[in-house]
N, C-alpha and C positions, 0 to 999 in steps of 0.2 A: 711185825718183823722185829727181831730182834736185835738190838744194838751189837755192831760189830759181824754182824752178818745179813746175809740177803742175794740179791740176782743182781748181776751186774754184765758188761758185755765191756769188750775191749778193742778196739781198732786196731787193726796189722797191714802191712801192706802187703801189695801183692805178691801171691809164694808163700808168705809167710801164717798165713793161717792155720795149715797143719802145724808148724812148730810150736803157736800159742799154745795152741788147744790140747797138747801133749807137756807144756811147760805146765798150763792151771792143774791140769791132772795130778802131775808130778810134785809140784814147787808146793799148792794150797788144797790137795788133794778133794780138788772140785768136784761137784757132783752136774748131773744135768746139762752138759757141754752141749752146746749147738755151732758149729761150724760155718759158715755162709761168708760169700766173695765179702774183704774187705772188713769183717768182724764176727769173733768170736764170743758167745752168752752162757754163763756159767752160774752155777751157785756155789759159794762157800759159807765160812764161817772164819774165814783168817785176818788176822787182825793188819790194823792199814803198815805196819811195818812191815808184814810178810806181801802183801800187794802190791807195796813199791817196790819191792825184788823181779817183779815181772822184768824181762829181758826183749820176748821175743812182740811184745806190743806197743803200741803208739799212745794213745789216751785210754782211760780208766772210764766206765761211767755206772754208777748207781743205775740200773734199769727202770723204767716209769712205767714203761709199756712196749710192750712191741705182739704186733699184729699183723693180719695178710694187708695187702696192698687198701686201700680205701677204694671202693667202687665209685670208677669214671666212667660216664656214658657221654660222649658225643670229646668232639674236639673243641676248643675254644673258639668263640661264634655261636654253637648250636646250643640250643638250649634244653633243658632236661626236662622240666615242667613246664610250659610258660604259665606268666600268672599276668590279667589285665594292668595294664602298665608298666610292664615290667620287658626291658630288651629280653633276647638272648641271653647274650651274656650275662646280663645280671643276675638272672636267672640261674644259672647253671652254675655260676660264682657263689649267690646267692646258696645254693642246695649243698655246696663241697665244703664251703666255710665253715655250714651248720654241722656236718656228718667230722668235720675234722675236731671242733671244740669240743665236739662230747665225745668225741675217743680221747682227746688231749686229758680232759677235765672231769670226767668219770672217774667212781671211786678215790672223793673228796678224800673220804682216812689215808686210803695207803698214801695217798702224794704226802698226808703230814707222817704218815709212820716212815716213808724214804727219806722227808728231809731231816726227822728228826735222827736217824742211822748219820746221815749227811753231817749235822751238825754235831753231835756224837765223835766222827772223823777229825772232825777240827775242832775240839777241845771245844762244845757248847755247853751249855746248862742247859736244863730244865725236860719236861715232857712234850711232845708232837703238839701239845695243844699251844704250847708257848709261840707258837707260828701261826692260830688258826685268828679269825679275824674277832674274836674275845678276848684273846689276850697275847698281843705280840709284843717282844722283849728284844732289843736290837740285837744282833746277831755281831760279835767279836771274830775279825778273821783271826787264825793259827799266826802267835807271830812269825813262828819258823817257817812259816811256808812267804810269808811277804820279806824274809829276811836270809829265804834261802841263795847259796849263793849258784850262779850263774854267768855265760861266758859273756859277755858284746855277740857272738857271732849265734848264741843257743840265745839270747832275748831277740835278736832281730829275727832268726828263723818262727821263734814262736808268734810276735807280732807279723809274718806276714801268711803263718798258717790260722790267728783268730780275723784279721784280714781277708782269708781266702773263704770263708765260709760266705754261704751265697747270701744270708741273709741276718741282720740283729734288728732286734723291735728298733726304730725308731723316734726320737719325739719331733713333732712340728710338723709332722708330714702325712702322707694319707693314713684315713681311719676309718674302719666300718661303721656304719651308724648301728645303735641299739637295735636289735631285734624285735623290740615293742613297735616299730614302724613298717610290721608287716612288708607289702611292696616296697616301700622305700628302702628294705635293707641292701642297700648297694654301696661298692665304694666309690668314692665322692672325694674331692680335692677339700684339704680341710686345716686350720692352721692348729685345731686341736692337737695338745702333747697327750704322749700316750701316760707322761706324770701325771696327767688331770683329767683322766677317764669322765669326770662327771659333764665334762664341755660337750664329748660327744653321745652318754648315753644319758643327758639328760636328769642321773639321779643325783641324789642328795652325797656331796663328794664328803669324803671318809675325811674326818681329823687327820691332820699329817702327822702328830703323836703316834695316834694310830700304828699308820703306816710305816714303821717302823724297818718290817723284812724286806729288801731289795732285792730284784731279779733283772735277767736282761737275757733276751732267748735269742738263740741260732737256728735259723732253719736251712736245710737242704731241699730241694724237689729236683726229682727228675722223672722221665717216661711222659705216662698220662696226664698226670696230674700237673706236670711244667706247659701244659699245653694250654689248660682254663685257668691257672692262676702262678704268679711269680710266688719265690720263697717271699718279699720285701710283704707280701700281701696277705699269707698264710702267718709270716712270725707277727706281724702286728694284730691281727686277730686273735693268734692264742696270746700275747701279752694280755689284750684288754677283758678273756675271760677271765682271765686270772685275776688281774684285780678286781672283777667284779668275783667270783670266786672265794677269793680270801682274804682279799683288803691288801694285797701285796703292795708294793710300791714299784714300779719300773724305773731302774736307774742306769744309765748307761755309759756312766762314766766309772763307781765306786760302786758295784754291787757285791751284797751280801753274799745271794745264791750267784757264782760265779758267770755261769752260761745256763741256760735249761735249752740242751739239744734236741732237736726234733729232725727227725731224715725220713721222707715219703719218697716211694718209687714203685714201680712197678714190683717190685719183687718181698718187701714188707715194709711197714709204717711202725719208726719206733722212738721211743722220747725217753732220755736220759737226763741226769745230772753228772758233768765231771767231778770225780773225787779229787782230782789233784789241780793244784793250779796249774802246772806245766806239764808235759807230756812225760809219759814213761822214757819215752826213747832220749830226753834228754840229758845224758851224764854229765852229773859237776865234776866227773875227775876227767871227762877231755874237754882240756882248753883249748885243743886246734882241731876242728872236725875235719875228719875226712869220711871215709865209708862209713854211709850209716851203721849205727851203733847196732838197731836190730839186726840188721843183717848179719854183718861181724858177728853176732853172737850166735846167729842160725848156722852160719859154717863152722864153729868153731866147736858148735855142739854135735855135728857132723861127725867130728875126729875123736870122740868117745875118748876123752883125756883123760888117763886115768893117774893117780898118786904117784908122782916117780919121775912121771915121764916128761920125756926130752922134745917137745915141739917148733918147729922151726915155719917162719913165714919168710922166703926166699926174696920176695919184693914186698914188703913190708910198711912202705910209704909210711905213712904217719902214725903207724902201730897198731892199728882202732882193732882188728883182730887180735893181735897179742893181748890187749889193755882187756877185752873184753873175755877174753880166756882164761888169762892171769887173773882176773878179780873173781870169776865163777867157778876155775878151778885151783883154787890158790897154792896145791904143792906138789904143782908142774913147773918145771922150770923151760924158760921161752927164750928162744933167738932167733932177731930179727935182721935183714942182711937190704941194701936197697943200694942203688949205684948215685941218690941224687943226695949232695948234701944239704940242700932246702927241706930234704923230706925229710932225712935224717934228725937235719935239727930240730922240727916240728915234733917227731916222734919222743925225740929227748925232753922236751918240753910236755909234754900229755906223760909221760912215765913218770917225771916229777913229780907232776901235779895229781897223778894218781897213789904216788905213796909206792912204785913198784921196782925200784930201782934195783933191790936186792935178788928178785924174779925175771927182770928182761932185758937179756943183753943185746946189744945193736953192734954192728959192724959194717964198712961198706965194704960193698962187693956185687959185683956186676954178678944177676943171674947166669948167666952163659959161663962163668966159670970160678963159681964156688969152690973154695980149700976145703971140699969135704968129702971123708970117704964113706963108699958104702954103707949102709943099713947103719947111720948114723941117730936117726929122730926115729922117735913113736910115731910121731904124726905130721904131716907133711901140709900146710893152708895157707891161701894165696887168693887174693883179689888180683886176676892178670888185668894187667893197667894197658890192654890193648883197646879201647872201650870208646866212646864219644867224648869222654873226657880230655883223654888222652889219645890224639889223631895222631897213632903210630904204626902206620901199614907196612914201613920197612921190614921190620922185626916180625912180623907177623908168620913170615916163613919159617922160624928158627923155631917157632910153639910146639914142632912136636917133639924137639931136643930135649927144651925147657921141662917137657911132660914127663920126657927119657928120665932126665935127669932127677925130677923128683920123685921119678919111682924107685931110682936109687939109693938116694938117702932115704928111704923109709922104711923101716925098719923090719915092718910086716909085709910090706907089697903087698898093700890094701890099696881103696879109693884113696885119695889125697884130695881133699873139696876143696874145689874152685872157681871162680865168679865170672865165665868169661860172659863177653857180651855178646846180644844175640847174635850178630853176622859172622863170628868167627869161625862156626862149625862147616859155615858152608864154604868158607876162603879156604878151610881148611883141606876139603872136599877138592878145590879147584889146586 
């Protein structure tokens, strides 16, 4: 694999997969696009400053593998083989654990040819082998990425999205014993750290010199496979191949290799490395979040903004639409119109902070009755704040005004994209 390029897959949320998958096309002019709920898998060759231009996705990740689901026979309880002395369960634990490490940990090179693309990313030195268990060299994080800046409200979202992940190896806690103990391979309550693999597989433990390159894994599970075994029980199993594997070190407080993702389901099994420390979706130029940033960017890419043009967001709240328009189409000029002056001020503050001030004008004024005439904007975008956030049933009968209204200022009497929430089509209806 060559440095600076490879297969890689990006997280989106829901909706928003067709937009990635037409962004990587567009933006890194990817080849090999695979589409599926929830993440899109591409190949380029564009370098990491054109990658963090992604808009319409969540996290980045270097691809490891991905494959069809892992073969589950029987529910948790039943056993797949039994072997003499051996429950059920253990058994069946036993056979998924085995069939999940060597899909993990198969084709030893390419995992050092990804990490080395990986360390490549973040200003590393040396050749793939610099990682393997002959000759490991510690691993220097990018300081721009631990010095990147960030909001209070974008650090604590991301602490409770690496929080929300079902599973990280842990130390001091359950561990599978060594597979040289035939029947006994079962898990077992055990005070072994998954730092000192040799307590529980018995071998001759690696110089902590050595061990130099640090990892710390995530897992997901869900479908089948959540039924015979927890992600808590699956991520601590692939940490301990790994360091028997390549002498890694498991750290789970300061790691090198950031996360090593793993997500098993029913629908495919596949294991990544994130390239970025923080999410795509989170922009340092907005300091007050409101609507998701990808979103904002999928409606705004909606309205086909072209050079010139006059785009207007009628309820506008905290700008996150404009802010996201203004920086991807930068010589459209933007007005933004909202009735509250909390929101107003908020929006003032993220156009600051985004450097956009000569680009986006704000004004209040109540939607219902804008000073504006006819076929005024090119393009007409609007998050309606009728939604669960904002429990506003009164007004909700005025929407089709509202709609009137926007198809008057617009200049083509086109679509005008808008984010209502799902129950409004049908109040509408009534």
């Amino acid at each position: 694999m060559a440095a600076g390029g490879g297969r890689y897959f990006c997280t989106a949320g829901r909706g928003l997969e067709p937009f990635l998958a037409r962004e990587v096309r567009e933006r890194l002019a990817a080849t090999e696009v695979d589409c599926i709920s929830g993440k899109v898998f591409f190949s380029t060759e564009a370098e990491p400053s054109e990658l963090r231009r992604l808009r319409a996705g969540e996290r980045l990740f270097l691809l490891l593998k991905k494959h069809t689901p892992l073969a589950v026979s029987g529910n948790k309880g039943m056993a797949l083989i039994p072997s003499p002395g051996s429950s059920p369960l253990a058994c069946s634990q036993r056979k998924i654990l085995h069939d999940i490490k060597c899909f993990v940990i198969e084709e030893p090179e390419y995992w050092l040819d990804v990490v080395s693309v990986w360390r490549n990313f973040h200003g590393g030195e040396g050749k793939k082998d610099d990682v393997s268990q002959a000759n490991r060299l510690p691993l220097k994080r990018k300081a721009e990425e631990e010095t990147a800046p960030v909001t209070k409200r974008q650090e604590t979202e991301q602490a409770r999205e690496t929080l929300s992940e079902d599973c990280q190896v842990e130390a001091g806690e359950r561990c599978v014993e060594s597979e040289r103990k035939s029947d006994q391979d079962y898990w077992t309550e055990s005070k072994a750290s998954l730092e000192d693999p040799s307590r529980i597989s018995g071998e001759k433990p690696i110089a902590s010199e050595q061990c130099s390159f640090s990892f710390r894994v995530s897992c997901r599970c869900s479908g089948a496979i959540a039924k015979i075994l927890t992600s808590q029980e699956i991520g601590r199993a692939i940490g301990i191949a790994l360091m028997k594997q390549f002498g890694w070190r498991a750290d789970l407080r300061d790691p090198d290799l950031e996360v090593i993702f793993v997500h098993l389901n029913d629908i495919h099994s596949v294991v990544g490395i994130p390239l970025f420390r923080l999410p795509l979706a989170n922009r340092d130029y907005i300091k007050i979040a409101g609507l998701r940033s990808t979103v904002a960017w999928a409606m705004a890419s909606l309205a086909e903004i072209s050079a010139g043009a006059c785009v207007l967001d009628p309820m506008c709240g905290l700008g996150t639409i404009l802010l996201e328009a203004a920086k991807e189409w930068p010589e459209a000029c933007y007005w933004g119109a909202d009735i509250s002056d909390s929101q107003l001020e908020g929006a003032d503050v993220n156009i600051i902070t985004a450097g956009l001030v000569d680009k986006i004008e704000l004004f209040k004024a109540s939607v219902k009755a804008l000073p504006l005439p006819s076929d005024s904007f090119d393009a007409v975008i609007s998050d309606i704040p009728f939604g669960k956030k904002f429990k506003i049933t009164k007004d909700t009968e005025l929407l089709p005004d509202i709609l009137r209204e926007m198809e008057r200022w617009h200049l083509k009497h086109q679509q005008c994209p808008v984010l209502p929430d799902e129950w409004l089509p049908s109040r509408l209806n009534t």
